[in-house]
PADREN-275163 format. One line per 2 residues: number of its first residue (from 1); their letters; for each residue z, y, x of N, C-alpha, C. Coordinates in Angstrom, 1 decimal, decimal comma. Atoms other than C-alpha are relative to their C-alpha. Layout:
BEGIN
NUM> a> Z/Y/X/Z/Y/X/Z/Y/X | ...
***
This chain:
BEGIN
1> xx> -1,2/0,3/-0,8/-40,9/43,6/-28,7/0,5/1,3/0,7 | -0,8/-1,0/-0,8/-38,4/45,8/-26,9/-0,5/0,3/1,2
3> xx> 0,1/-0,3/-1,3/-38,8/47,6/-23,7/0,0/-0,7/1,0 | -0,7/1,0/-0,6/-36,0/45,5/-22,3/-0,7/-1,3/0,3
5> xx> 0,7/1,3/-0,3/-38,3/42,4/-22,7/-1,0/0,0/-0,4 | 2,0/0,4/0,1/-42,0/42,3/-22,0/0,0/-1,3/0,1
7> xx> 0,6/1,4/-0,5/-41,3/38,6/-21,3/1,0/-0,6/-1,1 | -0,2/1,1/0,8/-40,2/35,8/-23,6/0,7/-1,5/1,3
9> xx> -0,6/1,2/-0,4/-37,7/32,8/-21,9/0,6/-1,0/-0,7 | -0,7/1,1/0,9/-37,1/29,5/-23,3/0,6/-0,7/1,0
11> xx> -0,9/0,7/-1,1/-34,4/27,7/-22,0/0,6/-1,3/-1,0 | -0,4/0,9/0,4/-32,9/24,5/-23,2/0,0/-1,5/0,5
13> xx> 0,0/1,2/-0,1/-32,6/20,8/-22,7/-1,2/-0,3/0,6 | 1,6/1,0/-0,6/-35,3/18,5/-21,1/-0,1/-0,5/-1,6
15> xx> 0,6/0,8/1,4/-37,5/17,3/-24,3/0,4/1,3/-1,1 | 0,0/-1,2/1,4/-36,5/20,5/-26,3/-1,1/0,9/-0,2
17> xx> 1,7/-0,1/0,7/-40,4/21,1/-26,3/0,2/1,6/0,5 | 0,7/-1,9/-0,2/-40,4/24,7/-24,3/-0,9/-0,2/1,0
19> xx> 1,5/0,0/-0,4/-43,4/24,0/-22,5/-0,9/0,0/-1,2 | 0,7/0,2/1,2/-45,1/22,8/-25,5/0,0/1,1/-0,7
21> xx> -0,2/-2,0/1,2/-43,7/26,1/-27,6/-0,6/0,8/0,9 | 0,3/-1,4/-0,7/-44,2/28,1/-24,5/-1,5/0,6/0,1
23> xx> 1,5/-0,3/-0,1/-48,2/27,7/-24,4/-0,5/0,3/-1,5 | 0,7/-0,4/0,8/-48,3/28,2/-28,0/0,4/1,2/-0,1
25> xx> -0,8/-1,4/-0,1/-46,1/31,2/-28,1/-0,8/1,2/0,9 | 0,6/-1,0/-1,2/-47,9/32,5/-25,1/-1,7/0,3/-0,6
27> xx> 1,6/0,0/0,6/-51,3/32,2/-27,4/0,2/1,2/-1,0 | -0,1/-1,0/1,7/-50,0/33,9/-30,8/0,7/1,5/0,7
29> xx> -0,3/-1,5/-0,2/-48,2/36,9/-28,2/-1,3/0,5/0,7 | 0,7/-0,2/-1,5/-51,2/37,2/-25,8/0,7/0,4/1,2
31> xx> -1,0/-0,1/-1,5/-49,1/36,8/-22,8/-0,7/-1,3/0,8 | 0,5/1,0/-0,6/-49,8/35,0/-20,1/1,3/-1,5/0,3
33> xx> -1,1/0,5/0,4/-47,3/32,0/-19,7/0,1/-1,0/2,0 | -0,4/1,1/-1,0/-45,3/29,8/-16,8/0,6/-1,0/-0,3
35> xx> -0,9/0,8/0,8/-43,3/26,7/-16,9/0,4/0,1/2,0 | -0,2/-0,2/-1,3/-41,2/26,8/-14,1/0,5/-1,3/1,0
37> xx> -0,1/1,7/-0,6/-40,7/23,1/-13,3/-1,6/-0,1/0,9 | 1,4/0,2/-0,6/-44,8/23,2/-12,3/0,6/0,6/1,3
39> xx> 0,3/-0,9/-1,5/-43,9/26,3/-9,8/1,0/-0,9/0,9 | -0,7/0,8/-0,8/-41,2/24,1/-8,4/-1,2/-0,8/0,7
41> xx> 0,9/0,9/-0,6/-43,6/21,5/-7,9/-1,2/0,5/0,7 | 1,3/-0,1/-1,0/-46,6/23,4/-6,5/0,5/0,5/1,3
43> xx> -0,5/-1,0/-1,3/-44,0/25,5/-4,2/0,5/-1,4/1,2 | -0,7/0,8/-1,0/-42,6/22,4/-2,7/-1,0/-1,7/0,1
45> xx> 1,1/1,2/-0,3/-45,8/19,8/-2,9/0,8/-1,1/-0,6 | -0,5/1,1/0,5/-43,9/17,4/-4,7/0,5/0,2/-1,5
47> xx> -0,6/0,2/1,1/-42,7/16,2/-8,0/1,4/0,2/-0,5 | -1,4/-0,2/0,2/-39,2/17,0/-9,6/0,8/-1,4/0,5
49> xx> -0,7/1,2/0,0/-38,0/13,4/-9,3/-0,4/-0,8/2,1 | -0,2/0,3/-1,4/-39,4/13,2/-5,7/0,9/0,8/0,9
51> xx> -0,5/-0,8/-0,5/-37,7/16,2/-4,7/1,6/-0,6/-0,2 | -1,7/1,4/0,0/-34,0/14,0/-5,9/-0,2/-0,8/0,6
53> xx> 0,6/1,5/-0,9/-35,4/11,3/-4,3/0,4/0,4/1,6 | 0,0/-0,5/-1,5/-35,6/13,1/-0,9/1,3/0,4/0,3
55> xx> -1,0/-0,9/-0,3/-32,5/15,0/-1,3/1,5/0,0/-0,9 | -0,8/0,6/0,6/-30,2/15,5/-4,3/-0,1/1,4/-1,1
57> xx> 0,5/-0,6/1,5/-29,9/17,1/-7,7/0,5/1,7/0,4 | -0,2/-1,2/-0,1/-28,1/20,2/-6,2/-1,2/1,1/1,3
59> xx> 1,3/-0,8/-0,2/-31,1/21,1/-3,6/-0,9/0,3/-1,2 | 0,8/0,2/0,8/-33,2/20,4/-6,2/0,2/1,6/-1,0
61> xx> -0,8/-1,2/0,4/-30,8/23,5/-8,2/-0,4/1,2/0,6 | 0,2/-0,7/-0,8/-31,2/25,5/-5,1/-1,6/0,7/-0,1
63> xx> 1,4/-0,4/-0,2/-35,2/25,4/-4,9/-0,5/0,9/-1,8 | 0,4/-0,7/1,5/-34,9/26,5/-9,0/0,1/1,4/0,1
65> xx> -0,1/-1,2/0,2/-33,5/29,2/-8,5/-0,4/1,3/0,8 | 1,3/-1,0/-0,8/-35,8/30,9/-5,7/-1,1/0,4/-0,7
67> xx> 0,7/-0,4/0,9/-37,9/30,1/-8,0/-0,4/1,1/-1,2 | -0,2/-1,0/1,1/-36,5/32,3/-11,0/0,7/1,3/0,6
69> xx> 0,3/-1,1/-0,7/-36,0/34,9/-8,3/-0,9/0,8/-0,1 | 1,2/-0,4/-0,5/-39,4/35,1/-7,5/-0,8/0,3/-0,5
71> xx> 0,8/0,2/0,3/-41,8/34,0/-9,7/-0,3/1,6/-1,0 | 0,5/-1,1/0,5/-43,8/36,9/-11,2/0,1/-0,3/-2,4
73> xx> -0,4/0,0/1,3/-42,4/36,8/-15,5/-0,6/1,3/-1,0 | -0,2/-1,2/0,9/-43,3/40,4/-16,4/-1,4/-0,8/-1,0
75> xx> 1,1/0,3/0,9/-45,8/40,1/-19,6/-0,3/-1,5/0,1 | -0,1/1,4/0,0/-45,2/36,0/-19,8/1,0/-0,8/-1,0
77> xx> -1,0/1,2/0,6/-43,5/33,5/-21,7/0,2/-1,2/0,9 | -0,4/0,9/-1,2/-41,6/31,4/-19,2/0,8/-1,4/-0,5
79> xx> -1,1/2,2/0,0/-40,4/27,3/-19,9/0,9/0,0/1,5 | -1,3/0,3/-1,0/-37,1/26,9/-17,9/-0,7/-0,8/0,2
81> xx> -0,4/1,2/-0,5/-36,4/24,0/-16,4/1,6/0,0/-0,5 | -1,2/0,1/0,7/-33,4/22,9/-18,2/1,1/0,2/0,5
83> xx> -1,1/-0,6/-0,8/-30,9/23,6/-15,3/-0,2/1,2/0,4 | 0,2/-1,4/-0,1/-31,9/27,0/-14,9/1,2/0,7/-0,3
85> xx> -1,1/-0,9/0,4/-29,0/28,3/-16,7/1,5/-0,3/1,2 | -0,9/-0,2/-1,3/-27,1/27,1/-13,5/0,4/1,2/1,1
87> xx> 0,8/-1,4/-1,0/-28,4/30,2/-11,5/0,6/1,2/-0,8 | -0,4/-1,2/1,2/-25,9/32,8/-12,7/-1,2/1,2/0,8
89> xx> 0,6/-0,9/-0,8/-28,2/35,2/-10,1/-1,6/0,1/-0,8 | 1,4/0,7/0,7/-31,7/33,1/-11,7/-0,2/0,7/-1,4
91> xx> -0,1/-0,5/1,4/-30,2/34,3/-15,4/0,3/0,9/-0,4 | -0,6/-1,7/-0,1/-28,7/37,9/-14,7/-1,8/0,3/-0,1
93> xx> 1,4/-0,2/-0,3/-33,1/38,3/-13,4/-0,6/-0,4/-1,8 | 0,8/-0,1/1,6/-34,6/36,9/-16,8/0,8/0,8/-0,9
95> xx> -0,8/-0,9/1,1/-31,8/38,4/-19,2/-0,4/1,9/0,3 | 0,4/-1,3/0,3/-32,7/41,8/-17,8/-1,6/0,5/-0,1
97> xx> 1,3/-0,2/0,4/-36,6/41,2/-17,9/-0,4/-0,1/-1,4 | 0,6/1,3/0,4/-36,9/39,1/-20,8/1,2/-0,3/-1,1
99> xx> -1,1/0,8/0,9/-35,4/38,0/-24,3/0,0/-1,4/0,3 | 0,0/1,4/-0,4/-33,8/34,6/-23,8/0,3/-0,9/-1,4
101> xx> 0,3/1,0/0,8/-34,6/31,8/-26,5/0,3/-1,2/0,4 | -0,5/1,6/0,0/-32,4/28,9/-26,8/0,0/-1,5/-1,0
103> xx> 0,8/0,6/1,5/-34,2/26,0/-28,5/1,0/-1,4/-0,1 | -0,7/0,9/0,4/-31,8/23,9/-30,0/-0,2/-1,2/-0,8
105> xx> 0,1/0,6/0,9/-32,2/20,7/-30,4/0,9/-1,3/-0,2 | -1,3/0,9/0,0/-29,8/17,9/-31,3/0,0/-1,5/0,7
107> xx> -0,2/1,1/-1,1/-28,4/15,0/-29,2/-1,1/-0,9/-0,5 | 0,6/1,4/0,7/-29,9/12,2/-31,3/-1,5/0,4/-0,1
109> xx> 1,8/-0,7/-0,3/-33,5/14,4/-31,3/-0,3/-0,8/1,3 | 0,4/0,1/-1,7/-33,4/14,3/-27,4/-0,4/-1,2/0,6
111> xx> -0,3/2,0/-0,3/-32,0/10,4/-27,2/-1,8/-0,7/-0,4 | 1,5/0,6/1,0/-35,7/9,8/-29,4/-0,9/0,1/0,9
113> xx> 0,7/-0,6/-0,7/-37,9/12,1/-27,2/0,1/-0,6/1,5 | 0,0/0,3/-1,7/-36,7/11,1/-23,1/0,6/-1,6/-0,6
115> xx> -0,4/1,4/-0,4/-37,1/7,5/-23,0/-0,1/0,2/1,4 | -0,2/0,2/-1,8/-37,5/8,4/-18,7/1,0/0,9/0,3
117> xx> -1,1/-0,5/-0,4/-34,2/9,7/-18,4/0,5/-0,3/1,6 | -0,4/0,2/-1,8/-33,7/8,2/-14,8/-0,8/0,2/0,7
119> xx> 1,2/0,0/-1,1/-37,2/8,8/-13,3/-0,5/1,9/-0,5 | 1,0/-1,4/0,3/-38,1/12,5/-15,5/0,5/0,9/1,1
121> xx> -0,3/-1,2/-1,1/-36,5/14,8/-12,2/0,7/0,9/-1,2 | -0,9/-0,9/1,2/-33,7/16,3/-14,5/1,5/0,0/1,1
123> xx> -0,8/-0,1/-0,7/-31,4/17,8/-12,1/1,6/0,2/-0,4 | -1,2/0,1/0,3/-27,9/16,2/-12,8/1,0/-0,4/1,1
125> xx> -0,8/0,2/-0,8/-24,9/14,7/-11,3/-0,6/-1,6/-0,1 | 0,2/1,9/0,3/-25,3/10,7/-10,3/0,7/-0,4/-0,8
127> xx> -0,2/0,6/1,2/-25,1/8,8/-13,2/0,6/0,6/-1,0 | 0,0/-0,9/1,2/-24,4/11,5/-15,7/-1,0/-0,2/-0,8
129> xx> 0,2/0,1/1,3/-25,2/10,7/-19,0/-0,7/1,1/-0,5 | 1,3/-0,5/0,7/-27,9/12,1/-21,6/1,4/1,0/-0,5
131> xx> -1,1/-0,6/1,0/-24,6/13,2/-23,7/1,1/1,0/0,6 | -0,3/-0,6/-0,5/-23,0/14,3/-20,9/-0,4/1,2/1,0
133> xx> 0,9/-1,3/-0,4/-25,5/16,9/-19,7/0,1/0,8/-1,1 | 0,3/-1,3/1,1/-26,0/17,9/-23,3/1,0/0,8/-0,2
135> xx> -0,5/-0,4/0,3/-22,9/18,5/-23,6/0,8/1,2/1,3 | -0,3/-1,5/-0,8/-22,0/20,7/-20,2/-1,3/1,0/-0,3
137> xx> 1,5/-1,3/0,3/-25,7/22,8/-20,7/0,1/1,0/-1,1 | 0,5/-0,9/1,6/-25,2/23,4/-24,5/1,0/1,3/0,1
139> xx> -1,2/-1,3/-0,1/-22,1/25,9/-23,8/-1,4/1,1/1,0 | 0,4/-1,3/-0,6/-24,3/27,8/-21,0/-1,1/0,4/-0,6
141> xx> 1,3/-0,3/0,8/-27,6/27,6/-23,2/0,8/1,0/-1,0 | -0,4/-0,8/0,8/-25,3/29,5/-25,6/0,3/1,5/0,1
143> xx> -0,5/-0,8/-1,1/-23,9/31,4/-22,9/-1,1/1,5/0,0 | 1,1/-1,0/-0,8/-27,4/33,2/-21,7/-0,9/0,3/-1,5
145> xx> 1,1/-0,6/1,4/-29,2/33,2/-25,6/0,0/1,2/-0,1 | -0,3/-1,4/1,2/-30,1/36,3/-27,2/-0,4/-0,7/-1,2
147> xx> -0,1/0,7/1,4/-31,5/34,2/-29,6/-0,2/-1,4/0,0 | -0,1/1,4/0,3/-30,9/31,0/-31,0/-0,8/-0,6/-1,0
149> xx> 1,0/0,3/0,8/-33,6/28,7/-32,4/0,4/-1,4/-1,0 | 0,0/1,6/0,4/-32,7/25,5/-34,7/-0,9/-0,5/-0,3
151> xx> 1,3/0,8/-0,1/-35,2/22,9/-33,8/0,4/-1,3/-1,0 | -0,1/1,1/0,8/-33,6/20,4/-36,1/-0,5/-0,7/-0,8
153> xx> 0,5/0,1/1,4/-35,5/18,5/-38,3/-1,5/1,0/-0,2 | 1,1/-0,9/0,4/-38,5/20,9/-37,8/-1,6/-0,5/1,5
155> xx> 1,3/0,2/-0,8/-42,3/20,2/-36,6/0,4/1,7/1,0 | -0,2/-1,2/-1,0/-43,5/22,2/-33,8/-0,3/1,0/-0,6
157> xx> 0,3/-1,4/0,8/-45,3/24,9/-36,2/0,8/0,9/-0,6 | -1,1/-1,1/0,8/-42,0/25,9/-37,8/0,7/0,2/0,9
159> xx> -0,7/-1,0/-0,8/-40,6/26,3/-34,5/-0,4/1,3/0,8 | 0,7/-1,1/0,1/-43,3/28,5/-33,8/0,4/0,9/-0,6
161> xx> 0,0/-1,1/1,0/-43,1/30,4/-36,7/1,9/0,7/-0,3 | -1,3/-0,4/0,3/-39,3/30,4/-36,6/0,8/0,8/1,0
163> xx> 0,1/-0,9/-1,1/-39,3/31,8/-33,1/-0,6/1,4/-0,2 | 0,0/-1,2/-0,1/-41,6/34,4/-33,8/0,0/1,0/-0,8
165> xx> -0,8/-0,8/0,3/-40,0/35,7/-36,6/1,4/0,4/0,8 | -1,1/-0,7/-0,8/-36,8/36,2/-34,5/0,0/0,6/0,8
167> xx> 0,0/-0,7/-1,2/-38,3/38,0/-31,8/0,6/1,2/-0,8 | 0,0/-1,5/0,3/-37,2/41,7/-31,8/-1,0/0,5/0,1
***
């Protein structure tokens, strides 16, 4: 990899499997790895969907992006949290540590994958739709990529392998 990025960031949708990629990814680079939904949760003792519960989807925004301030990325492969790319401050910080990897995967995939769309802590607007998140996120997922992964139709091993051929 490049200078520019000792770190690896996946960003995408809820259910677009970057936790899942990120710990194998973080195996086959030896890096060490985050997911930044957990550090939410250990920093604030509670769960993503308790943290809406208490409050509202745009704290919830707020506490992300102290997060992706803070959190220590150098030499890591880091799992967004799928509103991450809200944080133009949160995405300016990864984009200049860190290649960013947008795992693309398609509506009707997602719809399969999140059957707990009202309880998973997926920081949206009230009663905003599956289709209508995908569809404001997929522009800023596009937005922040350097590279773009199609998850379409492919097990996790070829997204592995299809990731890290594309690294630089």
């Amino acid at each position: 990899m490049n200078s520019k990025a000792n770190s690896v960031v996946l960003i995408g949708m809820p259910g677009a499997g970057k936790s899942t990629l990120g710990i194998l990814l973080a195996k086959e680079l030896g890096m060490g790895f985050v997911d930044t939904d957990v550090a939410i949760q250990v920093r604030e003792g509670q769960t993503l969907q308790e943290i809406l519960d208490a409050s509202d989807y745009l704290n919830l925004r707020a506490i992300e992006e102290q997060v992706l301030l803070t959190e220590q990325i150098a030499e890591k492969v880091v799992a967004t949290g799928g509103s991450a790319v809200y944080s133009d401050a949160g995405m300016a910080r990864l984009r200049e540590n860190a290649t960013l990897i947008f795992l693309d995967v398609p509506l009707r995939e997602l719809e399969k994958r999140i059957s707990n769309f009202n309880s998973r802590g997926i920081a949206r607007k009230p009663d905003q739709s599956l289709e209508s998140l995908y569809k404001e996120r997929c522009k800023l997922y596009r937005k922040y990529a350097d590279i773009t992964v199609d998850c379409d139709q492919q097990l996790l091993e070829q997204t592995l392998q299809s990731t890290l051929q594309q690294l630089p």
